[in-house]
C-alpha positions in Angstrom: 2.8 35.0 -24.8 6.2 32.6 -25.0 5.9 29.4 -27.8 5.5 26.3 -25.6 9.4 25.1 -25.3 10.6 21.5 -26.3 14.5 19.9 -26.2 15.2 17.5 -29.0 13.4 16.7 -32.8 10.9 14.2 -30.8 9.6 17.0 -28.8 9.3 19.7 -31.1 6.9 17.6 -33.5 5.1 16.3 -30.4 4.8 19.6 -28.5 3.6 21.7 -31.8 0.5 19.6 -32.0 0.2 18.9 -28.6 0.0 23.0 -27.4 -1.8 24.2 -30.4 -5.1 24.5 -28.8 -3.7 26.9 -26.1 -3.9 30.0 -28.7 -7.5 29.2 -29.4 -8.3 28.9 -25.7 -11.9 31.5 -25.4 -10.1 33.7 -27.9 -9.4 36.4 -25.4 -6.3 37.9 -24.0 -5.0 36.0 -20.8 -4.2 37.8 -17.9 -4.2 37.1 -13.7 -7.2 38.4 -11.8 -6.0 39.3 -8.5 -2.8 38.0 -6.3 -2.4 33.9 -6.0 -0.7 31.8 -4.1 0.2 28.1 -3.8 1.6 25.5 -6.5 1.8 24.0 -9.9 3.7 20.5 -11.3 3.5 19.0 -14.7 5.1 16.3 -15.3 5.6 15.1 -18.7 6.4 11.5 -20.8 6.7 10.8 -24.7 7.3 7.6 -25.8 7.4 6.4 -29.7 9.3 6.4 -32.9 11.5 9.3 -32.3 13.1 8.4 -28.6 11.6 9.0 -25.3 11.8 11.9 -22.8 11.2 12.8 -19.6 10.1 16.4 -18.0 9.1 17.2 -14.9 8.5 21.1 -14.0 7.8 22.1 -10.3 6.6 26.1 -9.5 5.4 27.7 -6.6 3.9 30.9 -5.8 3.1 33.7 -3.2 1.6 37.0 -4.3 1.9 36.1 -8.0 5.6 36.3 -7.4 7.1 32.5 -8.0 10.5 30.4 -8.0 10.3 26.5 -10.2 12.9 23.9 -11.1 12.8 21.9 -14.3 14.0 18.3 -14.6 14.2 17.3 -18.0 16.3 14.1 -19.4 15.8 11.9 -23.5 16.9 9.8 -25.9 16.5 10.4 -29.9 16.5 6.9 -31.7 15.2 6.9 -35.5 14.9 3.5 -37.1 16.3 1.8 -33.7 19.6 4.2 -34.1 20.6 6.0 -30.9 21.3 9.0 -31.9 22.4 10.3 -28.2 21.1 11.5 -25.1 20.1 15.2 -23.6 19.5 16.2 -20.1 19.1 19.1 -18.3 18.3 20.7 -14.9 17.1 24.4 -14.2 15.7 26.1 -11.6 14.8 30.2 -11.0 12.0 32.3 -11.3 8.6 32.3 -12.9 5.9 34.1 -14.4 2.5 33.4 -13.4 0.7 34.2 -17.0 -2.5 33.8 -16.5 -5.3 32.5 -14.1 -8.8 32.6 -15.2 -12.0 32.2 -13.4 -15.3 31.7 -16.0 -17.8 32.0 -14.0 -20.8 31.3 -16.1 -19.3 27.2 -17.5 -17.3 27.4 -13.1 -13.8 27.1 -15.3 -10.6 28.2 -14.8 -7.6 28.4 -17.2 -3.9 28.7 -15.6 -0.4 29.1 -17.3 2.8 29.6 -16.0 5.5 30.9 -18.1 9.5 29.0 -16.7 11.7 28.2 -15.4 15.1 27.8 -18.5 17.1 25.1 -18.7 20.0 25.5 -20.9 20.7 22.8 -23.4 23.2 24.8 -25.2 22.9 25.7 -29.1 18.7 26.8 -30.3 19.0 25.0 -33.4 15.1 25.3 -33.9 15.0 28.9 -32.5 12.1 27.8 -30.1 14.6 28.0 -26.7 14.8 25.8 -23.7 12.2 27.2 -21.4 9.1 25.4 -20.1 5.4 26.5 -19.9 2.7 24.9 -17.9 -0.9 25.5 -19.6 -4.0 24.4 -17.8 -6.7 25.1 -20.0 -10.8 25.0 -19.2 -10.7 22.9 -16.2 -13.7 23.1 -13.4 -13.6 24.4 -10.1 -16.6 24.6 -7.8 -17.7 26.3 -4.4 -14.8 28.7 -3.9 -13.6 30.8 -6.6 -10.1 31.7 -4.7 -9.6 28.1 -4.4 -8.5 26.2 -7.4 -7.0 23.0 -6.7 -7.1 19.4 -8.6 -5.1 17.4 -10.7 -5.2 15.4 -14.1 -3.6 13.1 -16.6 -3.9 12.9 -20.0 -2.8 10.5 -22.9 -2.3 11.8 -26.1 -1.3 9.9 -29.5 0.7 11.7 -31.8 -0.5 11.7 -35.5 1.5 9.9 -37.9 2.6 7.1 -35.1 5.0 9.8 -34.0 4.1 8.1 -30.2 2.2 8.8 -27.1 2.2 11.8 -25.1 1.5 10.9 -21.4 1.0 14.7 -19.1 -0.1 14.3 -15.2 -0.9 18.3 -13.8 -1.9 19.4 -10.4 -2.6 23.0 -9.2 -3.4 24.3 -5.7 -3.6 28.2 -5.9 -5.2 30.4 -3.7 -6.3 33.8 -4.5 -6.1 36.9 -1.7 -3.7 36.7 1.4 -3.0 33.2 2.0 -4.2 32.8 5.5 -2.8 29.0 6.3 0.3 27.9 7.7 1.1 24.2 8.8 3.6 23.9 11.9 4.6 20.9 12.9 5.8 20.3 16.5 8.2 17.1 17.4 7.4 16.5 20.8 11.5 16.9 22.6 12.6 17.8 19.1 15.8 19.3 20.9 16.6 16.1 23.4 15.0 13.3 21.6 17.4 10.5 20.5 16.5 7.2 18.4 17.0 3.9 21.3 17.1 0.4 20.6 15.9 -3.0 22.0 17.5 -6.5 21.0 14.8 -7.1 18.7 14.4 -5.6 15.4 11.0 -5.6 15.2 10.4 -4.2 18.8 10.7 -0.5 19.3 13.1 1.8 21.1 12.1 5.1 21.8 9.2 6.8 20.2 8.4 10.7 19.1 4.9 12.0 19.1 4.4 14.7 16.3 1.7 17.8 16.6 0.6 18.9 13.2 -1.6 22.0 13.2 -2.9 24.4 10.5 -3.3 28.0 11.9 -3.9 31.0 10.4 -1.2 34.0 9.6 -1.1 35.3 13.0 -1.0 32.1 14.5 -5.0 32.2 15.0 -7.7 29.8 13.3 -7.5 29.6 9.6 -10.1 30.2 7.0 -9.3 27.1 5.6 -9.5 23.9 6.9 -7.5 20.6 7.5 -8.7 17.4 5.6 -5.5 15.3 6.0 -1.8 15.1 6.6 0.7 13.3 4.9 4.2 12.9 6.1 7.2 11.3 5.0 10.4 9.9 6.2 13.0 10.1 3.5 16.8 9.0 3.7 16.2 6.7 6.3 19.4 4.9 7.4 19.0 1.1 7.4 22.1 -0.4 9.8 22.4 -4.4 10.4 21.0 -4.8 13.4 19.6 -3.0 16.4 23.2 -2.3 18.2 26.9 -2.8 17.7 26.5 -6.2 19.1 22.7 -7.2 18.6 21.1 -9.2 17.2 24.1 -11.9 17.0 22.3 -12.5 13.3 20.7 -9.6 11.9 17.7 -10.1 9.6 19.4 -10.2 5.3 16.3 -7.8 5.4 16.8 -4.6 7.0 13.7 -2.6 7.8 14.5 1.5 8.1 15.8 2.4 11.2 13.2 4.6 12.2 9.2 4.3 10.7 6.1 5.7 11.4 3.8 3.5 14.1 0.5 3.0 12.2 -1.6 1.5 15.0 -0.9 1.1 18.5 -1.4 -2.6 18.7 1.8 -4.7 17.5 4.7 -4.1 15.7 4.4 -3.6 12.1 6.9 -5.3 9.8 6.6 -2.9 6.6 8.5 -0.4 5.9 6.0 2.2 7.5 8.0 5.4 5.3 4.7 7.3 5.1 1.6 8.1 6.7 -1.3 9.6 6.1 -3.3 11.0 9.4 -7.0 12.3 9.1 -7.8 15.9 10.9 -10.9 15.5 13.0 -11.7 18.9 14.0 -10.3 20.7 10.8 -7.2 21.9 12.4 -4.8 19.4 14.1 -3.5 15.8 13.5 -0.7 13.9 15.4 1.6 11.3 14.2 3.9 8.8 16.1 7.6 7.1 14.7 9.6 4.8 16.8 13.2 4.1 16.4 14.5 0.8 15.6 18.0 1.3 15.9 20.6 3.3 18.5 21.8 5.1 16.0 19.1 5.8 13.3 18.5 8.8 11.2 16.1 9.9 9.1 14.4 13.3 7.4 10.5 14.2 8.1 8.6 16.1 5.7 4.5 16.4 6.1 1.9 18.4 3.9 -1.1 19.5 5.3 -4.1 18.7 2.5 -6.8 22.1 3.2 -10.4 21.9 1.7 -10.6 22.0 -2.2 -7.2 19.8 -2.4 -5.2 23.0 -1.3 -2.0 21.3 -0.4 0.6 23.3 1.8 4.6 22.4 3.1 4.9 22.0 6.9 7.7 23.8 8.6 9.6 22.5 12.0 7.7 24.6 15.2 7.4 28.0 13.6 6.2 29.7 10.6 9.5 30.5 9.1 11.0 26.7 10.2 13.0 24.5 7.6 10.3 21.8 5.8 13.2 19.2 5.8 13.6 18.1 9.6 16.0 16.0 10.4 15.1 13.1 12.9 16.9 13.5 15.3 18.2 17.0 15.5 21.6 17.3 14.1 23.5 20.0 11.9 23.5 18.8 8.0 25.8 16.1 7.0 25.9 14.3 10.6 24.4 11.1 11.9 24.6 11.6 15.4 22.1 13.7 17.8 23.1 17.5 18.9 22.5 16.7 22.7 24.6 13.5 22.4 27.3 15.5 20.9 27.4 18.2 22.7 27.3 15.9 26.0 30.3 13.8 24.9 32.4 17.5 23.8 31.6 17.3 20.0 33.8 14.5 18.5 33.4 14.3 14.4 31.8 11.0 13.8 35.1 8.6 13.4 36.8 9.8 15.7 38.3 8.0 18.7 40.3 10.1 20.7 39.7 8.6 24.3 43.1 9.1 25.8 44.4 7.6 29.2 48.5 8.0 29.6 49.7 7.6 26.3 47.7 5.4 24.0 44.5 6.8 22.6 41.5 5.5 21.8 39.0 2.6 22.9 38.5 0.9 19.2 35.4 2.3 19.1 34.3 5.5 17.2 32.2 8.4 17.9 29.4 7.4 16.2 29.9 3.3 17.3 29.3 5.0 20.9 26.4 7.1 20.0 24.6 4.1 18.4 25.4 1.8 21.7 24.8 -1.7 22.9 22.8 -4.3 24.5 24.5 -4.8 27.9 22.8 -7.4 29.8 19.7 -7.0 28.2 19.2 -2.9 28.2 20.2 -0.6 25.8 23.2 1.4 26.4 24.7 4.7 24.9 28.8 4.4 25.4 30.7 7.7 25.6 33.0 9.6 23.8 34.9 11.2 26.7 36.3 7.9 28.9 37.8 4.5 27.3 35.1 1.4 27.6 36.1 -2.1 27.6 33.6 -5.1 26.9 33.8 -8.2 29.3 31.5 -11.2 28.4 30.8 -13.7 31.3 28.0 -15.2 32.9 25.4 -13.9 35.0 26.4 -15.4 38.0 30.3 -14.8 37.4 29.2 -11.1 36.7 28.2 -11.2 40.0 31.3 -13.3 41.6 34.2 -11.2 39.8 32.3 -8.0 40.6 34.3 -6.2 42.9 37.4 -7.0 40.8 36.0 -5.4 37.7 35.4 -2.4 40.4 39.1 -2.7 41.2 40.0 -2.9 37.3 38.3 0.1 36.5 39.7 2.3 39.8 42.9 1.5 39.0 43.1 1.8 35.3 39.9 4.8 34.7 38.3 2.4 31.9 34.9 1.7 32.1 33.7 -1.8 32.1 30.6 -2.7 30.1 29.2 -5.9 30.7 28.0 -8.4 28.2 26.5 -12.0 29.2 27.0 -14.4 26.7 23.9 -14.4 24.8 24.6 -10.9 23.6 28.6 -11.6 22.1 29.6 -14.1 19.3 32.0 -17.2 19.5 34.5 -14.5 18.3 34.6 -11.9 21.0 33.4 -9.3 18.7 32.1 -6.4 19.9 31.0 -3.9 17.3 29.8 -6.9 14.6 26.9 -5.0 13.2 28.2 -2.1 11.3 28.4 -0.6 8.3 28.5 3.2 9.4 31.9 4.9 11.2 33.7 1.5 11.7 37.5 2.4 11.6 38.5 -1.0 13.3 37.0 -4.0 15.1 36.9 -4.3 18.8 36.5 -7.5 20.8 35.6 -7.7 24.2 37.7 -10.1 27.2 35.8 -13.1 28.3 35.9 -13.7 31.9 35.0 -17.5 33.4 35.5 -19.3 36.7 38.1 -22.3 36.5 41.3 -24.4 36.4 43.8 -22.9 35.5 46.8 -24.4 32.9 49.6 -23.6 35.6 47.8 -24.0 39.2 47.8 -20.5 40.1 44.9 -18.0 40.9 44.1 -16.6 37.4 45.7 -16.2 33.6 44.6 -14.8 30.9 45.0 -16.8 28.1 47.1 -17.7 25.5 49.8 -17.0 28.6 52.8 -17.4 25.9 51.7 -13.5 25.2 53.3 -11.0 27.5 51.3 -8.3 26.1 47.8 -8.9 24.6 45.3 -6.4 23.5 41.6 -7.4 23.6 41.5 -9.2 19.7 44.6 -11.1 21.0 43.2 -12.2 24.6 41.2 -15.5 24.5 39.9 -15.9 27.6 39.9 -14.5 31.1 40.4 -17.2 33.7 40.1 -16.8 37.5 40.6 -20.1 39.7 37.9 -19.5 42.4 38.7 -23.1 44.0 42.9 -22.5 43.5 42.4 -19.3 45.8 39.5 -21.0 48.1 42.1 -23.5 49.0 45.3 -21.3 49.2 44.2 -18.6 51.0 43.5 -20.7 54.7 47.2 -22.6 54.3 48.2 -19.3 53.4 46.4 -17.6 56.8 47.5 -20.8 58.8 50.7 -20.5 58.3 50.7 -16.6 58.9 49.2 -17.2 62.3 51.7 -20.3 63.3 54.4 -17.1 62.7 52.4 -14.8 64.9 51.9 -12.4 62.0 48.8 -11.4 60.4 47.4 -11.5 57.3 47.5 -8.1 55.3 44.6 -9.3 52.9 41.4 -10.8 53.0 40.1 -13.8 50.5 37.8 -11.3 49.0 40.8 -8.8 48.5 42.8 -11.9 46.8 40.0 -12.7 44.3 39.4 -9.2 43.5 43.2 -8.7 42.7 43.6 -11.4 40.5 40.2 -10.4 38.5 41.9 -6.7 38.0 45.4 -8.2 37.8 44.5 -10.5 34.8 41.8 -7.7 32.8 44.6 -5.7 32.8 46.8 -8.3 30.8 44.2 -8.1 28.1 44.6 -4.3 27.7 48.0 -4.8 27.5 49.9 -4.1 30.7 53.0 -7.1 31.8 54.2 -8.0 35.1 56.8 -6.0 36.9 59.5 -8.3 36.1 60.1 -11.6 34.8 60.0 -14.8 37.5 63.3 -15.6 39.5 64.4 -19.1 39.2 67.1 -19.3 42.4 66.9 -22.5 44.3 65.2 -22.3 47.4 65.5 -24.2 50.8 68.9 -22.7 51.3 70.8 -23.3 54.1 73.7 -21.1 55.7 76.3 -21.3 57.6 78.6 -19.9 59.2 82.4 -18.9 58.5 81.2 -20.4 54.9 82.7 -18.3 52.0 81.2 -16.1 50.5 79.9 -15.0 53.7 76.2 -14.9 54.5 74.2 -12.1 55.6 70.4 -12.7 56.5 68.6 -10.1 57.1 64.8 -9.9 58.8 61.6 -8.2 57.8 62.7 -5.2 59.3 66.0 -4.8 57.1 68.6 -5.8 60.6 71.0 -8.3 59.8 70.5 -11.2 62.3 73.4 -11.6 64.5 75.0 -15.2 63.7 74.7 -16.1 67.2 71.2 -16.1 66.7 71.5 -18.4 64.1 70.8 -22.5 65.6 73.6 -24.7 66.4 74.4 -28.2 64.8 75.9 -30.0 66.9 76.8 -32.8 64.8 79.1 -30.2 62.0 80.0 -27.9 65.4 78.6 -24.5 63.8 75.6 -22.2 63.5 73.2 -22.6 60.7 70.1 -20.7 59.0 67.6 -22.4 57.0 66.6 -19.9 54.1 62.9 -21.6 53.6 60.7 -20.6 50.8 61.1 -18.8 47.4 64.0 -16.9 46.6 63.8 -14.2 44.3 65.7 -11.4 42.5 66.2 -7.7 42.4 63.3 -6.9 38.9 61.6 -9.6 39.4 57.4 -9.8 39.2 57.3 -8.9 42.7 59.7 -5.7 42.5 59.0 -2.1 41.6 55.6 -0.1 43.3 53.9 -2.8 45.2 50.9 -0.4 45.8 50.2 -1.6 41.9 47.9 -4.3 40.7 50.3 -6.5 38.2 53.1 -6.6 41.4 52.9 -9.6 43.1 53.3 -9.2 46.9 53.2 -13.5 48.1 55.3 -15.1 45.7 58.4 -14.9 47.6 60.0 -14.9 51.2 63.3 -14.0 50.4 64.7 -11.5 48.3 68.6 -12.3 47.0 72.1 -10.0 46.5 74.9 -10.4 46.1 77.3 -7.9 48.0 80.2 -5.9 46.7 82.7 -8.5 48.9 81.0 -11.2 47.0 79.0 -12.0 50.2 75.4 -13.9 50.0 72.6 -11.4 51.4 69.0 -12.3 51.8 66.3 -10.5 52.9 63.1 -11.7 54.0 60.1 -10.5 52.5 57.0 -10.3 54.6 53.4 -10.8 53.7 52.8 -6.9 52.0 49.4 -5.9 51.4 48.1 -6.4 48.1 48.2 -3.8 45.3 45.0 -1.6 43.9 46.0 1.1 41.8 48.4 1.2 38.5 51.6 2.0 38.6 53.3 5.6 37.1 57.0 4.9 37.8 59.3 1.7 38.2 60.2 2.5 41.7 58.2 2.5 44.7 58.0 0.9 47.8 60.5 -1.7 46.8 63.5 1.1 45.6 65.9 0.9 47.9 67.8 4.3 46.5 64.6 5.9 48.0 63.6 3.2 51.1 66.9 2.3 52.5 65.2 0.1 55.3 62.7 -2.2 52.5 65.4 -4.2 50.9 63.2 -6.3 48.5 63.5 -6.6 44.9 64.4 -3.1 43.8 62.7 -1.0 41.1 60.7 -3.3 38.3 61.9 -4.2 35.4 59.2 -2.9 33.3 56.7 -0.7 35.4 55.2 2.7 34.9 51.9 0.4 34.1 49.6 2.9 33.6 51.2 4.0 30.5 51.2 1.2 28.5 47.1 0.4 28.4 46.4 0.0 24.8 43.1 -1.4 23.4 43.6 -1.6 19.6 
């Protein structure tokens, strides 16, 4: 038999008096009587004049044939002198030495011989292994069922210190005929949802636990309890990216075990320990707290005689860690969400539309979600989001526009009401996991407007704004209530019809002004030509006017003034430009297609040409090119304000 090991001076004095009793033990060779299975811990303190130190050794066994780790860390300090520290960590196989059943006093003696862990130099000659010795300790009813535990104190002679040892043993002797599967209910689908409140539950998992037999039959040993664990539970602010508004300073795990059914606990609720009624099965039930939580499970199944045994994850040969949800080692984020949204790494934030990738949100930000008016909601990897904040009731109101933003621009809206966004716009407040940069959503309200027109997004000194940059979102409902009738009145009094409806106009302006705060401009910058010309004739330069369906009208249709004895035109309304905000594709949202009646050139003779503009149907897609309906390189006969200035719209979306 192997000396009992020890790492430093304190040890080896302790140790020496402390194991000395071992060779005595019924002063008979040891030896193993049959095959065993199962395991045995010892953990180990000494405290006193010479230091302290720390052991714990960990073995297992199945068929006699056994793997351990050792854990072992002191500190030598003679008369109050630190004299240095020693730690160490081993792990391989073991030899089960000896288990002993005496009938006659129902005893039992076990020692385990391992695992090493290497300190370096022997100066003592005694190595660095580690025994575990058991000695004369009672067992009763089954003799191929040893199981129990103990702790002893022992002083030291001499005031050398205290010895403090805790063991426990579980073997079994013969084929081990228990296994303990345990069975998430949708282990492969189930992902952790969240509610606004941190104390109130998402989703919840139901857990099987069962204790069968080798061949998946009823085991010769029963069930008394089950004890599981959640380990490495994550602990995020908050339920959501964007709720609570003021997470709780103390942060409850993410994810916790439900121990009754009626109310919501507020401990911690890490582990639970579930009685087995009929000798066989339990069940156990955790809730999430948080969209994106993640924990690890681990459960052991207690058998008759203290017999204690690892669960596995749905089959016999199943991993004992199992990670809540399901998701390969080192992620945060479920399989089936990954796999849905075509495996992103956790930071990323790829999203691209045109040009500009990204949505200022990352993978994991998605995953985890939001409260969006009052639900929980998983975003997605794949397609480019974009929070707006408003009211209930202007939800409602700007509700087709936000259908016309997102048609023309393929960025999902998510809608927020303003309980569930800060003073500050932010969006993804509550993080401390996968954050690369913070998002603010647009906030959208109904009223006047600084310039009398039907909408702006403010601060309108910015020609291109990005969500963080866009203060607020304002549509004038009562500017385009009263335009719209003068507007129809005086399309009727012209015999022409109106190419738009009010609906259509407020729907515009809600996509026309979202789209300023994801950083798309106007076509062109406003004319400023004077307007309520008048023309006349034989006048040089020359004028040319020109109707709505690009013919010049013949002077002689022009009226007469008597008084100055020649023809006139009056050129009434707004004159614009070639590039101006109303020129390039006027099929696009930012072009404006009311703001003027007469497009202005000048001719290569230096003559005056306008062109009257009629009332065009309003825009509803994005723009890909400066030219359009307006180009007249490519429409010779619609002689308006040319290709845009700026243009090709959808490309320059950008939301961070």
């Amino acid at each position: 038999m192997k000396l009992y090991k020890s790492f430093s001076p304190a040890f080896l004095v302790m140790l020496i008096i402390v194991s000395s009793s071992r060779f005595e033990a019924k002063g008979q060779t040891t030896r193993v009587e049959g095959k065993w299975s199962g395991t045995v811990s010892m953990h180990e303190r000494y405290d006193g004049m010479m230091g302290w130190s720390d052991k714990w050794i960990d073995v297992s066994f199945t068929d006699n044939i056994g793997t351990g780790t050792i854990n072992y860390k002191s500190e030598t300090i003679v008369e109050g002198k630190h004299l240095g520290r020693n730690a160490c960590n081993g792990a391989g196989s073991v030899e089960l030495w000896a288990v002993e059943i005496y009938r006659p006093d129902s005893t039992c003696t076990i020692e385990t011989i391992g695992p090493v862990c290497d300190l370096g130099p022997d100066p003592w000659g005694v190595g660095h292994g580690n025994d575990i010795v058991i000695l004369d300790k009672p067992w009763s009813g089954n003799p191929n069922l040893l199981s129990g535990n103990e702790t002893v104190t022992a002083r030291l002679p001499g005031d050398l210190g205290t010895v403090t040892t805790t063991y426990s043993w579980s073997l079994y002797r013969g084929p081990f005929d228990a296994q303990f599967i345990i069975t998430p209910n949708a282990y492969n689908i189930w992902v952790p949802k969240a509610t606004k409140d941190e104390l109130q539950k998402g989703s919840v998992m139901d857990i099987t636990l069962k204790v069968q037999g080798r061949n998946g039959g009823v085991s010769s040993l029963k069930a008394v309890s089950f004890e599981l664990k959640l380990s490495n539970t994550s602990r995020e602010p908050g339920t959501t990216l964007n709720m609570p508004l003021q997470p709780s300073a103390n942060q409850l795990p993410d994810i916790r075990f439900i121990p009754h059914t009626i109310g919501e606990s507020i401990d911690e609720d890490q582990n639970i320990e579930i009685n087995s009624a009929d000798g066989k099965t339990g069940t156990a039930t955790l809730a999430s707290y948080d969209g994106g939580g993640w924990t690890t499970l681990t459960a052991v199944a207690v058998l008759e005689g203290g017999f204690r045994i690892e669960g596995t994850l749905l089959t016999p040969t199943g991993i004992k860690e199992i990670p809540i949800p399901k998701r390969t080692p080192g992620s945060k984020i479920a399989t089936t969400w990954l796999t849905a949204n075509g495996n992103p790494g956790e930071m990323d934030d790829k999203e691209l539309l045109q040009t500009k990738p990204g949505d200022g949100l990352t993978a994991y930000e998605e995953y985890r979600g939001v409260i969006s008016e009052g639900n929980f909601l998983r975003l997605k990897a794949t397609e480019k989001e974009l929070g707006v904040m408003a009211t209930r009731a202007n939800h409602t109101l700007f509700a087709e526009g936000v259908r016309w933003f997102e048609s023309a621009t393929g960025i999902e809206v998510i809608r927020f009401d303003e309980t569930e966004i800060g003073g500050d716009r932010r969006l993804n407040q509550n993080t401390t996991t996968g954050r690369d940069y913070k998002q603010y959503v647009l906030k959208l309200e109904n009223g006047p407007t600084s310039r009398g027109a039907a909408g702006e997004n403010r601060p309108t000194t910015l020609s291109y704004m990005i969500p963080k940059e866009s203060e607020l979102v304002v549509i004038n409902v009562d500017w385009i209530n009263t335009f719209y009738p003068l507007q129809e009145a005086a399309a009727q009094a012209a015999g022409l019809t109106m190419p738009y409806t009010k609906a259509e106009l407020l729907a515009s302006t809600v996509a026309h002004e979202l789209a300023h705060g994801v950083n798309v401009n106007h076509h062109g910058e406003p004319s400023i030509l004077p307007q309520n010309r008048i023309a006349y004739e034989n006048s040089s330069p020359s004028y040319h006017i020109f109707g709505t369906n690009g013919r010049e009208i013949p002077v002689q249709n022009w009226k007469f003034d008597a008084v100055l004895g020649k023809r006139y035109f009056e050129i009434k309304g707004y004159v614009g430009e070639t590039g101006n905000e109303e020129s390039g594709d006027l099929s696009c949202i930012m072009a404006y297609t009311s703001m003027y009646n007469w497009s202005y050139r000048t001719g290569a003779d230096g003559s005056l040409n306008y062109y009257e503009v009629p009332l065009l149907p309003i825009g509803k897609k994005l723009c890909t090119s400066k030219t359009g309906i307006n180009d007249i390189n490519s429409r010779p006969n619609s002689k308006y304000f040319g290709a845009a200035a700026v243009g090709n719209c959808m490309s320059q979306i950008k939301l961070k």
